[in-house]
C-alpha positions, -999 to 999 in steps of 0.1 A, spaced: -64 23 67 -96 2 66 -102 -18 99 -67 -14 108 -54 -31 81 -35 -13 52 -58 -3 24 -62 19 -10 -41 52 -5 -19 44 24 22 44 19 27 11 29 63 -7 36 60 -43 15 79 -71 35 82 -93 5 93 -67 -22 110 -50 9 102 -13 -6 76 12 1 54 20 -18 12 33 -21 -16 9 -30 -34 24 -57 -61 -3 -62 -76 -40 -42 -87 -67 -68 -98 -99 -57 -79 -93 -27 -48 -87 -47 -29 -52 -32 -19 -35 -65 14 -8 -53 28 18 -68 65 37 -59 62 71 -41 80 82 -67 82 65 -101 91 30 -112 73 3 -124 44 -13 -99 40 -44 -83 12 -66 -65 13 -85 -33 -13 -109 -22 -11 -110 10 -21 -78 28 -9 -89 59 26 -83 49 20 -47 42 26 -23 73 11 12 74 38 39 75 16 69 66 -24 62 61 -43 82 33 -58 105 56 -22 119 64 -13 118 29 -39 139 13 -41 164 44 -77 150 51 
């Protein structure tokens, strides 16, 4: 997480696709998600919409 808000790394749940799923990259404020576990990616412009279920530093055992 970055301020709170769901950033690069974090399993996120997606309202709009409604799936989870991990944001690999941010461009242009565009949120560019992958599945946890294969599947084809999405984006989602709003980052709002995305709620944290596990941040990055969980993830990676930071």
């Amino acid at each position: 997480m970055k301020d709170g808000k769901a950033w690069v790394g974090d399993l996120v749940f997606d309202e709009d696709a409604q799936r989870e799923g991990i944001i690999h990259d941010v461009k242009r404020g565009v949120f560019h998600l992958r599945p946890p576990a294969g599947g084809q990616p999405w984006t989602n412009p709003d980052g709002d919409r995305l709620t944290v279920l596990t941040p990055r530093e969980q993830r990676v055992g930071a």
